[in-house]
Structures are given as structure tokens and as C-alpha cells.
C-alpha positions as CSV (number, residue, x, y, z in Angstrom):
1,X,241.1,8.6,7.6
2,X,243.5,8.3,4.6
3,X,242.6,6.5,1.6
4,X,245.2,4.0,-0.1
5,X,244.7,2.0,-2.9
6,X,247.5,-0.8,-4.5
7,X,246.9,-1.0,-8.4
8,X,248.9,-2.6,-10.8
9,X,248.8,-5.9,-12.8
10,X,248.4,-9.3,-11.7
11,X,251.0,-11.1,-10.0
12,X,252.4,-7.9,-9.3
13,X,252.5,-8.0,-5.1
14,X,249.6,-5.7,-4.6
15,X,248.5,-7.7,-1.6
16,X,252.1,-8.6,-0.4
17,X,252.9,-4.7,-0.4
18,X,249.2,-3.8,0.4
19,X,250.1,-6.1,3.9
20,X,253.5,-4.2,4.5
21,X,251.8,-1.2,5.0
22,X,250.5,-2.6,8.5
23,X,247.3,-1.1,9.0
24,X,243.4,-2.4,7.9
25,X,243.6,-4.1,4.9
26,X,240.6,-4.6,2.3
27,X,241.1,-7.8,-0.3
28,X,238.8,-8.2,-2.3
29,X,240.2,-11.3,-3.7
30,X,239.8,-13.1,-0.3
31,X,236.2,-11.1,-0.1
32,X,235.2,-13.0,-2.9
33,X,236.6,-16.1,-1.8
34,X,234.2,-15.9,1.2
35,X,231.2,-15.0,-0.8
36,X,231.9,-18.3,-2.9
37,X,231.9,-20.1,0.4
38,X,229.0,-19.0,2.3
39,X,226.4,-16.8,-0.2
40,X,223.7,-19.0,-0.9
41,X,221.9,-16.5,-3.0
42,X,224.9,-15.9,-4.6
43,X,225.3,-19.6,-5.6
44,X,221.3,-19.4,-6.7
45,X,222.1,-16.5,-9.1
46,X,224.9,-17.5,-11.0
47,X,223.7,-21.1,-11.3
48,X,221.0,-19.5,-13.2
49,X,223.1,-17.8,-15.8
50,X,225.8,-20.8,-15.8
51,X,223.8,-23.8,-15.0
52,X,226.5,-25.7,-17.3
53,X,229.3,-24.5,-14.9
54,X,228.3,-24.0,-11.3
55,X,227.0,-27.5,-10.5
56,X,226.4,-27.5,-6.4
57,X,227.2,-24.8,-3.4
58,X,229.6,-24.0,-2.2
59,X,230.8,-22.6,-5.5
60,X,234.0,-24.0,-6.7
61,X,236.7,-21.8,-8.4
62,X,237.9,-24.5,-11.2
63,X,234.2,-24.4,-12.4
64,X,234.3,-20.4,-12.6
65,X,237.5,-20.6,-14.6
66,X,236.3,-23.1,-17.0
67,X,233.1,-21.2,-17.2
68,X,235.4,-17.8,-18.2
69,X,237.8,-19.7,-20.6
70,X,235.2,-21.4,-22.4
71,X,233.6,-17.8,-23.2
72,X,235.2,-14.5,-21.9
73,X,231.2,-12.7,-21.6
74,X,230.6,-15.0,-19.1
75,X,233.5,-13.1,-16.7
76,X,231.2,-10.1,-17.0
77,X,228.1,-11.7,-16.2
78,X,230.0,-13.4,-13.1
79,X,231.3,-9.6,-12.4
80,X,227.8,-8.4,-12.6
81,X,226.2,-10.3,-9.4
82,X,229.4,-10.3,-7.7
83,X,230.8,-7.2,-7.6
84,X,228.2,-5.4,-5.9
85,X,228.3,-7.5,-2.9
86,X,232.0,-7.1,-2.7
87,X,231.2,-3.4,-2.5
88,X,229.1,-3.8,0.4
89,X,231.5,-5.4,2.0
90,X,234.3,-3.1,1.4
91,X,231.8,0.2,2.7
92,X,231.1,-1.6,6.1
93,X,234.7,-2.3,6.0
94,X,235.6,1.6,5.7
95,X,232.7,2.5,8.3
96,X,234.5,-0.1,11.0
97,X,237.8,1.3,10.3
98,X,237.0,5.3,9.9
99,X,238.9,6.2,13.1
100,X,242.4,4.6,11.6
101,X,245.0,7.2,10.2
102,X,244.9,4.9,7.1
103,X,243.5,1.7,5.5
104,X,244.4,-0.1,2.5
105,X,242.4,-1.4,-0.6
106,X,243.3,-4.3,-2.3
107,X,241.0,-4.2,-4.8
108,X,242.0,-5.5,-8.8
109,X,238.9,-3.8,-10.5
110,X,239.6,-0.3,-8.4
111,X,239.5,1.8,-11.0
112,X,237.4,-0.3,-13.8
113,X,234.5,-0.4,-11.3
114,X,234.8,3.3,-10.2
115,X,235.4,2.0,-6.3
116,X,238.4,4.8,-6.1
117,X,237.6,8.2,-4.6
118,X,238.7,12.1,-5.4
119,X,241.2,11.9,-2.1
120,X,242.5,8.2,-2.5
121,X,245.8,7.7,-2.7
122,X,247.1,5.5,-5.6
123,X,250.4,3.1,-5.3
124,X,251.0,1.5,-8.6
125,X,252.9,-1.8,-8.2
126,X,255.5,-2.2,-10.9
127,X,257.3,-5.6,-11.3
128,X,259.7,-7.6,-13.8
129,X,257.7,-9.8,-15.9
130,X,259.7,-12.2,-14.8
131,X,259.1,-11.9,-11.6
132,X,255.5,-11.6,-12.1
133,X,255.7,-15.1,-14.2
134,X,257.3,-16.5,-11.8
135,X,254.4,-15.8,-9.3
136,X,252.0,-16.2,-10.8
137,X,253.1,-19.8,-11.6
138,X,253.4,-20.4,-7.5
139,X,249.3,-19.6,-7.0
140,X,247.3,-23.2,-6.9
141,X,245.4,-23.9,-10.2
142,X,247.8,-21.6,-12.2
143,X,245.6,-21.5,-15.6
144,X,247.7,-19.0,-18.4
145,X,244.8,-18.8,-20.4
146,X,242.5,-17.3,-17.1
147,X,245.2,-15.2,-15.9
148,X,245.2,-14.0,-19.6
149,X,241.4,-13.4,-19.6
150,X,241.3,-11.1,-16.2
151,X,244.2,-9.3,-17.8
152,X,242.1,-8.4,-20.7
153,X,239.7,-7.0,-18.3
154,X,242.2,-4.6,-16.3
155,X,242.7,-1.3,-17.6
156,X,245.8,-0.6,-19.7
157,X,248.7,-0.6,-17.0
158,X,249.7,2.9,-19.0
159,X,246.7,4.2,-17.9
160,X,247.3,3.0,-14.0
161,X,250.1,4.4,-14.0
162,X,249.3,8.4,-14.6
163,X,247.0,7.8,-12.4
164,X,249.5,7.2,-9.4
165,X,250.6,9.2,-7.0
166,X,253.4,6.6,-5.8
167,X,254.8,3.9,-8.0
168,X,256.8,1.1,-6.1
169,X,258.9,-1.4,-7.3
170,X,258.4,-4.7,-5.9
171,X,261.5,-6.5,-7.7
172,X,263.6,-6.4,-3.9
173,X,263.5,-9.0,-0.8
174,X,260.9,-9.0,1.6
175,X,263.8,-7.1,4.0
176,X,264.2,-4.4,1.7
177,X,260.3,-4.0,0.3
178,X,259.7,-3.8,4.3
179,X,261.9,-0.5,4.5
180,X,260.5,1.0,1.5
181,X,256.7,0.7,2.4
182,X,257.7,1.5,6.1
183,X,259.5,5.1,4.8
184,X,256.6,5.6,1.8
185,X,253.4,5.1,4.9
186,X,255.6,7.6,6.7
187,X,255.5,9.9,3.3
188,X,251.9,9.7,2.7
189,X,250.9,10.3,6.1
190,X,253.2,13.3,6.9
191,X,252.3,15.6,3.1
192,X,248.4,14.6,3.9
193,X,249.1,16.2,7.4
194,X,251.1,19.1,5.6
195,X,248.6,19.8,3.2
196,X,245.7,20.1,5.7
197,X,247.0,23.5,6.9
């Protein structure tokens, strides 16, 4: 099984390419979504760091965000009890889908939260910022300031970006994006074949 990983910035299509690839996909952002709806002792624990913020269960996003703009710490203490739990997910996701040829991870944090391997293959999403912008502003509950605090807690794109082994540019219609990820799975999967022997 073949490890890929979309990194990049936010707003920058990493699940719209990461879903291109058409094969298992791990997003963590819906991951977390789910956890939010249905993890009781989830709900318990951070009411117990934020009980001025997270009022009843299920969780609600617009009182996470007010909780992270009113004090950026408070991201890391959310990140504390739920990242973990998004791991476990994501290892019983790669232990259902170890027979595929390959399987995606859609994860923001990747690299911040050591979640990438030796082997994994790294596809850096590069967009306009104007594109990105223009995006981001489309997502329900667009908050500039939030966006600006996860940005903050990304690793310098710079960085991301030596760490590739593909960069894509996701500034084309869906048409064209289509092709490219079609002829770059193709790539990946025929020079980790090659280099096998």
C-alpha cells in the first residue's frame, strides 16, 4: 500500500485534489466534524478546560472559533484532546484499507503532528491567493481572523514545500485538475513499482 499525503495551506484544494485521486480518502477535517457530533467524552473534556465556550453537546463549531479567537492557547489545548482521537481513527482507517494500491491523507496538521511516515508520498497544493481568498470566503461561517489563527499554526509553507515530492497547481478547471491528478496517480504508482526491483 502506497502512502499519499495532500499538504499545503488552507483553502488551497487539498481535499478537492485529495478526492481526484479516486481511491480511500482520509479527512481529517470531516473526522473531526464527527467527533464533535457524537464523542461524549470528548464534549466532557473540553467543557472542562473551556467551560466559558462549549456550553451543551453536541459541540458546536461557532463556540470553538470564538473560544480560539478570543485566545490563540486555547487552539492548542483543543488540539491536545483532539488530535489523538483523530489518529485513532486514521490507523483503523490504514488497517481497513491496507490491501489498496494507494490511499490518501487529508490531514492539515500532517507534518506539525508527526502523522507522516519515511515512505509517504508528499503532494504539496500550490494555489493563487486569489483563488484561495476566494474559497475560503465560499466555506459557511467564513471568520478571517480563525482562518488567520490555524494559519499561524501550519508550518511555514517554505518548509512544506522541500518537503514534496510532487507539487500541483490547483489554479485549472475541475476538467483539467481531473487529467492532471489522473496522469500524476499513474506517476506515483508506476516509479514506486520501478523502484521496488
Amino acid at each position: 500500500m502506497i502512502r499519499a499525503a495532500v499538504i499545503g495551506g488552507i483553502g488551497s484544494g487539498k481535499t478537492f485534489v485529495a478526492n481526484l485521486f479516486k481511491c480511500p480518502v482520509f479527512n481529517a477535517d470531516d473526522e473531526v466534524k464527527k467527533i464533535y457530533k457524537t464523542n461524549k467524552a470528548c464534549f466532557n473534556k473540553l467543557k472542562k478546560i473551556l467551560p466559558s465556550y462549549i456550553k451543551s453537546f453536541p459541540i458546536k463549531k461557532k463556540e470553538l472559533v470564538e473560544a480560539i479567537n478570543k485566545d490563540k492557547k486555547n487552539l492548542k489545548k483543543i488540539s491536545y484532546i483532539v488530535h489523538p482521537l483523530v489518529r485513532q481513527k486514521m490507523n483503523l482507517f490504514l488497517k481497513k484499507n491496507k490491501k489498496q494500491k494507494i490511499v490518501l491523507l487529508d490531514i492539515p496538521l500532517l507534518i506539525e503532528n508527526k502523522l507522516n511516515k519515511k515512505g509517504d508520498i508528499l503532494i504539496f497544493i500550490k494555489a493563487k491567493k486569489s483563488k484561495i481568498l476566494h474559497r475560503l470566503k465560499k466555506r459557511p461561517n467564513f471568520n478571517l481572523e480563525f482562518i488567520k489563527n490555524l494559519q499561524k499554526n501550519q508550518k511555514i509553507l517554505s518548509k512544506k514545500i522541500k518537503l514534496a515530492n510532487y507539487i500541483v497547481h490547483n489554479n485549472y478547471p475541475a476538467n483539467i485538475m481531473k487529467k492532471k491528478i489522473n496522469l500524476l496517480k499513474k506517476r506515483i504508482l508506476y516509479e514506486r513499482n520501478s523502484t521496488r526491483y
